[in-house]
N, C-alpha and C positions, 0 to 999 in steps of 0.2 A: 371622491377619494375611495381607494378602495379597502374593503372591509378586512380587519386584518383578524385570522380567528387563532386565538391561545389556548393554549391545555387544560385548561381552566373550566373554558367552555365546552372543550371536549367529557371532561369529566361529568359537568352537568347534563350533557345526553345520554351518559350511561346511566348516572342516577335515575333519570325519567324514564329510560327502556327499563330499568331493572325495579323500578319503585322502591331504591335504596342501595346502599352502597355493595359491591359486588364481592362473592364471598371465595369465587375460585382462583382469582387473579390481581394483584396489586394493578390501582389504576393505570400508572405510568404503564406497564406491561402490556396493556390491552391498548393503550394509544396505539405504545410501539410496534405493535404487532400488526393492529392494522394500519399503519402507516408503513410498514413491510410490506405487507398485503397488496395497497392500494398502489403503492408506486412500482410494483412489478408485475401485476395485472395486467399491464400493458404497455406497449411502447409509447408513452406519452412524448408531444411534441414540447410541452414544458419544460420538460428537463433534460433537454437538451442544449448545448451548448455552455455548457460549466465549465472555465479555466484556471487551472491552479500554476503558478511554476515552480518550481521545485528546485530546491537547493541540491547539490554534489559535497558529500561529507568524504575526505580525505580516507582513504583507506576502511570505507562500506563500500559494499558490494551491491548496494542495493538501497533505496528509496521509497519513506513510507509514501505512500498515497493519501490524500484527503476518504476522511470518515465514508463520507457521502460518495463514495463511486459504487455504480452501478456497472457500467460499460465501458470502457476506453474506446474512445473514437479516434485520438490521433497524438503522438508524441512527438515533441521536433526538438531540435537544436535552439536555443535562442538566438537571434542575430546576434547578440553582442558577442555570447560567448563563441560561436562559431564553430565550423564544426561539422557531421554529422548525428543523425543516430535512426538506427532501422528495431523496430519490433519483431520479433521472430517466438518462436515457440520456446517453450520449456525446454527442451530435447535438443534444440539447437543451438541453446545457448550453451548447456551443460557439455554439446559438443567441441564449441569454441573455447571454453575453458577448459576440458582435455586434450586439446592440439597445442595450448600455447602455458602448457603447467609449469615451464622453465622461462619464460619470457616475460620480464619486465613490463610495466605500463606508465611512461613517463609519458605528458603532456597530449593523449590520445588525442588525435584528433575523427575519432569515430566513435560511438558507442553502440550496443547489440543490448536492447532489454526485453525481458518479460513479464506478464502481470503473472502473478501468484498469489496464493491464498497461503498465510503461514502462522501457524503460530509462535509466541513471542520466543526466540530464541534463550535457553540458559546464557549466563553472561557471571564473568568477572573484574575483579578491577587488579591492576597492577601499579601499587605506588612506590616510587623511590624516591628517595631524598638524593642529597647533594652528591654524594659518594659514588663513584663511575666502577663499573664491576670490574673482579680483579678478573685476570686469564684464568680461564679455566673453570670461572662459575656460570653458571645455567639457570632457563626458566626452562619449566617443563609447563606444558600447554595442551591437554590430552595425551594422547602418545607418543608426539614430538617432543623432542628436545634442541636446545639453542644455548649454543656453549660460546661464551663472549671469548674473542680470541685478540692479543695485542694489534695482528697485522693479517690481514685473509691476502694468501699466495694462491698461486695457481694446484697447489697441493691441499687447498682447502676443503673441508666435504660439507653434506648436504646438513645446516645444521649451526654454520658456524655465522658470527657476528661482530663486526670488529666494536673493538673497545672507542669510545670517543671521552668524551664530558660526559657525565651524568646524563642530562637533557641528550646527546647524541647517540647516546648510546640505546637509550629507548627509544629514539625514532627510527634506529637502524634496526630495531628487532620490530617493531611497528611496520615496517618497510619489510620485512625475511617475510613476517607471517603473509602477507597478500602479493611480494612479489611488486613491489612499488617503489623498489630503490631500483641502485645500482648494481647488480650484478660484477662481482668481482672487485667492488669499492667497498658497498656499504654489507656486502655479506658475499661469501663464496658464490663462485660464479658455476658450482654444481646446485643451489637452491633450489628446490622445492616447493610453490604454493603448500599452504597447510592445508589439507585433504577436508577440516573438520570445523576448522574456526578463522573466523577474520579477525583482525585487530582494530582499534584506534585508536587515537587521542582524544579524553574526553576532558582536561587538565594541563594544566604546567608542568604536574609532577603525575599525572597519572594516565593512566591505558587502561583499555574497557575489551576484554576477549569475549565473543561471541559467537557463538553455535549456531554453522551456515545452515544447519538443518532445525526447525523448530518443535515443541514441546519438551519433555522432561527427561528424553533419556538424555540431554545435555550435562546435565544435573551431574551426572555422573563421571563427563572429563577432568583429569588431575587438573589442576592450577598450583605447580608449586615451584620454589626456588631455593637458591643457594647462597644468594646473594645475602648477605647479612644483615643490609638496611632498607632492601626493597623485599614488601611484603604485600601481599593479592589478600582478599577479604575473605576465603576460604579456601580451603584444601581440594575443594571441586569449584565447576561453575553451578553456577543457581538461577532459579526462579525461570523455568523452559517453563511454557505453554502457556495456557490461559484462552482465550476465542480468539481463533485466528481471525487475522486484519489482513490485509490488501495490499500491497509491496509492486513496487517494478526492482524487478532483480536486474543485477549491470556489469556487461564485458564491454572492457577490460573494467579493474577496480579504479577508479580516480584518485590521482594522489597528489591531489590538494584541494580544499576548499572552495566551491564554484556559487554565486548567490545567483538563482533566477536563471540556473542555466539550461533548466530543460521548459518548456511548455507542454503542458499536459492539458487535453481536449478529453470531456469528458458527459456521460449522461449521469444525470444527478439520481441518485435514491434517494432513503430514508434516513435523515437524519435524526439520532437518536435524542429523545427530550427526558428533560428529569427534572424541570422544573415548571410548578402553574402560571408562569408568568411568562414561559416561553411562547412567540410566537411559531406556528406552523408553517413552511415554507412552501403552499400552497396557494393558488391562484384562485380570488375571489370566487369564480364562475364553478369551480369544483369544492368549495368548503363542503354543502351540502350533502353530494355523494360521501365524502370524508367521514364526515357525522354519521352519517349511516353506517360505515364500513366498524366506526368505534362499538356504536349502538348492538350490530350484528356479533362482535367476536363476544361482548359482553353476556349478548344472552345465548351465544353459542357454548361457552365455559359454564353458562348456570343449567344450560338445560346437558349439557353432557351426560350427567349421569341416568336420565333416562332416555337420552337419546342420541347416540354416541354421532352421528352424523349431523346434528343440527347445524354447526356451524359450517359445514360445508353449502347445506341447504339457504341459509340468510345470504350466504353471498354471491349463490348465486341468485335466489333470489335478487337482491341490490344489482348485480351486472345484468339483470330483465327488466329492472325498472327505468321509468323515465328521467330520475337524478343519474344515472348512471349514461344513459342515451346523451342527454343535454350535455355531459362533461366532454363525451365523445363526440359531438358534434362540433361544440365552438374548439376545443383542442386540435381538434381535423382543420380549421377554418384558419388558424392564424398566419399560416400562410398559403394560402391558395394554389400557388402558380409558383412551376419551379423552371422557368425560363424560355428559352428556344432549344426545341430539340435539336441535337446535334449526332451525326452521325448515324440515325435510325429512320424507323418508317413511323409516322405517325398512326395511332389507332384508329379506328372509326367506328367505334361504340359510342363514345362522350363526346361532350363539348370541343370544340376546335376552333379554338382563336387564333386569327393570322397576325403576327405581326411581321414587322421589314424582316424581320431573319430568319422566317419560315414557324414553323407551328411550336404552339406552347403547351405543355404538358400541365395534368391536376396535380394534383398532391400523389407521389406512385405509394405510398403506404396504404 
């Protein structure tokens, strides 16, 4: 069985590098750091092949990602859900959502995403009770406004919401903000996408406004209303930024609730640890290098102040030594042979294995 190493024990190699506890950096810190370190040092064959699938939340625009990604290798449609979806750039998605700022997104059956780095968007909440807005009151939402109207005619402007039930009347402004209804039913058919913020449902009675762009200057869009019995949690949205996370941003918005419907292919990082009792999500045959890399950041932070390159020095050091070699070897090794070449000339430097469907390639990394 193979040896499972916990943070625990990691700590105990730093004690023994350092001859006591370390005075520049909280332990967990220097794990994480070199477990940063080590798993983007190189393209390891380990952590490859991580799948997560991903739920479709009603009116987001976008989908967090699992902690642990490093790389996106490949996004698809699920069978069940069906469908397509293509990866494209930032630039081009930002494209597609300025060709199509008047167009609806009912039951797509395509999507366009991108990976982004963002931080956490500001956000508010919008709660109403039973009470359905009278004509003529409004939610202001940044510098937009959304004025509930009895009946949206073709004389409607960009802005307006018909009145329903209480509960319908909020899905129809949930639906105005992302462009996920009806056009010309559940709000004027001159609408607008909101340039600033998505909406959703996060409740029976409540909606959550969020700032498509992240950190803190969100903080500072209005969130206010007219409505007498429906009240948002402040007069701005709150709490923008913090360390940006990892997102696949998504055209068009999906406007309904999808469980499992994308599959996300993925190369796995560092997953962050905060407890001694967690295990490392490392392959027996590399603990050792690991150790080392803790060992290294440890006495790289102690010896800083008289020698401001140390830690640059231990690691590489560690990537010249032989735990370092050995990881690289059997990592290289776990799988060998990547089939019958097809459609090329085979090389003739290396090894050449024939089988029935002509020559077999090494490992090409």
């Amino acid at each position: 069985m193979a040896q499972e190493l916990t943070v625990q024990e990691c700590h105990s190699a730093i004690r023994r590098a350092l001859g006591g506890e370390p005075k520049q950096r909280p332990m967990n810190a220097l794990v994480n750091e070199a477990g940063e370190w080590f798993t983007s040092a190189r393209n390891w064959k380990f952590l490859e092949g991580a799948v997560a699938y991903l739920d479709l939340t009603s009116n987001q625009p976008y989908v967090d990602l699992p902690t642990d990604v490093m790389a996106v290798q490949n996004v698809m449609r699920a069978p069940s859900f069906g469908g397509g979806f293509e990866l494209v750039s930032r630039e081009e998605l930002l494209r597609l959502l300025e060709d199509s700022a008047t167009v609806g997104t009912v039951n797509a059956a395509y999507y366009w995403g991108a990976v982004t780095h963002r931080q956490r968007g500001s956000t508010g909440t919008l709660t109403r009770d039973g009470t359905a807005p009278a004509a003529g009151e409004a939610v202001v939402i940044d510098t937009k406004t959304y004025t509930f109207r009895a009946s949206i005619t073709s004389a409607s402007v960009d802005g307006d919401v018909l009145i329903g039930t209480a509960d319908a009347s909020l899905d129809n402004l949930i639906a105005a903000v992302g462009l996920t209804g009806t056009g010309g039913t559940d709000y004027a058919d001159a609408m607008t996408r909101h340039d600033t913020c998505s909406m959703k449902r996060t409740a029976t009675t409540t909606a959550q406004a969020e700032a498509l762009t992240g950190g803190e200057a969100g903080d500072a869009y209005v969130s206010t209303t007219t409505i007498g019995t429906w009240t948002w949690t402040a007069a701005t949205l709150a709490n923008g930024g913090g360390v940006p996370t990892v997102r696949l941003d998504l055209y068009p918005t999906p406007n309904a609730d999808a469980e499992d419907a994308l599959v996300f292919h993925y190369r796995r990082g560092w997953a962050v640890v905060s407890s001694d009792t967690t295990f490392i999500s490392l392959p027996s045959w590399c603990q050792t290098a690991f150790l080392q890399a803790c060992r290294a950041f440890a006495r790289g932070y102690e010896d800083d102040a008289k020698n401001p390159v140390a830690l640059g020095k231990y690691l590489l050091g560690l990537q010249g030594s032989p735990y370092w070699a050995a990881c690289v070897r059997r990592d290289g090794g776990v799988q060998a042979q990547y089939g019958t070449l097809r459609n090329g000339i085979a090389t003739h430097g290396g090894p050449r294995r024939v089988r029935r469907g002509g020559w077999t390639t090494e490992d090409p990394s």
